[in-house]
C-alpha positions in Angstrom: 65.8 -77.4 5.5 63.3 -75.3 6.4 60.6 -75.4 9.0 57.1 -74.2 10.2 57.2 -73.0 13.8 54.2 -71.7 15.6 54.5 -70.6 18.8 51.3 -70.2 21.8 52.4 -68.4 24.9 51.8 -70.4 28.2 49.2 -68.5 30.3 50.2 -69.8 33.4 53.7 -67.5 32.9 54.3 -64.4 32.5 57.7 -63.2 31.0 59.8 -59.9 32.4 59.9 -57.1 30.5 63.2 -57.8 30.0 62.8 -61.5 28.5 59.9 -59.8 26.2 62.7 -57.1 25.0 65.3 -60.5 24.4 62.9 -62.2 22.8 62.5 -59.3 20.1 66.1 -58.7 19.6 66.5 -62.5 18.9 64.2 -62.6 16.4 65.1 -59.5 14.9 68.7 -61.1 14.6 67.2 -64.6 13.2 65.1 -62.5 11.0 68.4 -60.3 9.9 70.8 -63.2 9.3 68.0 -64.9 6.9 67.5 -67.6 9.8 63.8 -66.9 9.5 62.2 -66.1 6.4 59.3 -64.1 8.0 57.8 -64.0 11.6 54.7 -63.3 12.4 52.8 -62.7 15.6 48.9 -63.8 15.8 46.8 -60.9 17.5 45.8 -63.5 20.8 49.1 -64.0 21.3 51.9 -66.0 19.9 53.0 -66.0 16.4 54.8 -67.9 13.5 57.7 -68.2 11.7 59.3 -70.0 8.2 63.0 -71.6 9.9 65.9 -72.4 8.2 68.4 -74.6 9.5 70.5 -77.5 8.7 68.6 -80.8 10.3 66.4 -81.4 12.7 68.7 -81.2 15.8 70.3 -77.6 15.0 66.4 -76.3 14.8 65.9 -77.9 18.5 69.3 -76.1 19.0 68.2 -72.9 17.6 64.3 -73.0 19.6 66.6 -73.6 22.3 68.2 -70.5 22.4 64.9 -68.3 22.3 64.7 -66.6 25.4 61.5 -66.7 25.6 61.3 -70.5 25.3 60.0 -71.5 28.6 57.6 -69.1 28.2 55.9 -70.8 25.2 54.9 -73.8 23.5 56.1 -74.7 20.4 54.8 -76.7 17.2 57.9 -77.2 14.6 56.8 -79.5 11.2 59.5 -79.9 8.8 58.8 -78.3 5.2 59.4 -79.7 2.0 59.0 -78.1 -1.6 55.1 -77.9 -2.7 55.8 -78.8 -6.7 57.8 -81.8 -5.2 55.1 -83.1 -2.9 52.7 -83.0 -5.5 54.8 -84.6 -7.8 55.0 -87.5 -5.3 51.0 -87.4 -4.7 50.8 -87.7 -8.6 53.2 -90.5 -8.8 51.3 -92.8 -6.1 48.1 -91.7 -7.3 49.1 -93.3 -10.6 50.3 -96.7 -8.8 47.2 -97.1 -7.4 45.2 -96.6 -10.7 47.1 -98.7 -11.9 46.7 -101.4 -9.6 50.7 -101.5 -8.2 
């Protein structure tokens, strides 16, 4: 599956230097093992991300392990194929013309 993660940094914390240089070696690893397909940061801070990762609860495993995580907060909406949703839009758009 693959997810949509956007991440805003809490300004009431501050992270260590040495979280900020964990944080980048994590996602240099996540971006090296294909676990993201791209991350990007935004220039006000924060930044997102395209996941990949089995279900629901090994993403919520996987934010987990971010050591920046209490640091941030995080918006994660599952993803789903865009030819397939608008094949399903199509479909029920249909129905209802039709009067189903």
């Amino acid at each position: 599956m693959k997810f949509f993660l956007q991440a805003t940094p809490r300004r009431d914390r501050i992270p260590s230097a040495a979280v900020i240089d964990a944080s980048l070696a994590w996602i240099k690893a996540r971006l090296d093992d294909k676990t993201f397909d791209f991350c990007y940061g935004f220039i006000a801070g924060g930044g997102v991300a395209i996941c990949n990762a089995d279900s629901a609860d090994a993403m919520l495993k996987l934010l987990m392990n971010y050591p920046g995580y209490s640091f941030s907060d995080f918006k994660v909406e599952p993803l789903c194929d865009i030819a397939t949703a608008l094949q399903e839009v199509k479909a029920m758009v249909q129905r209802v013309a039709a009067g189903a």
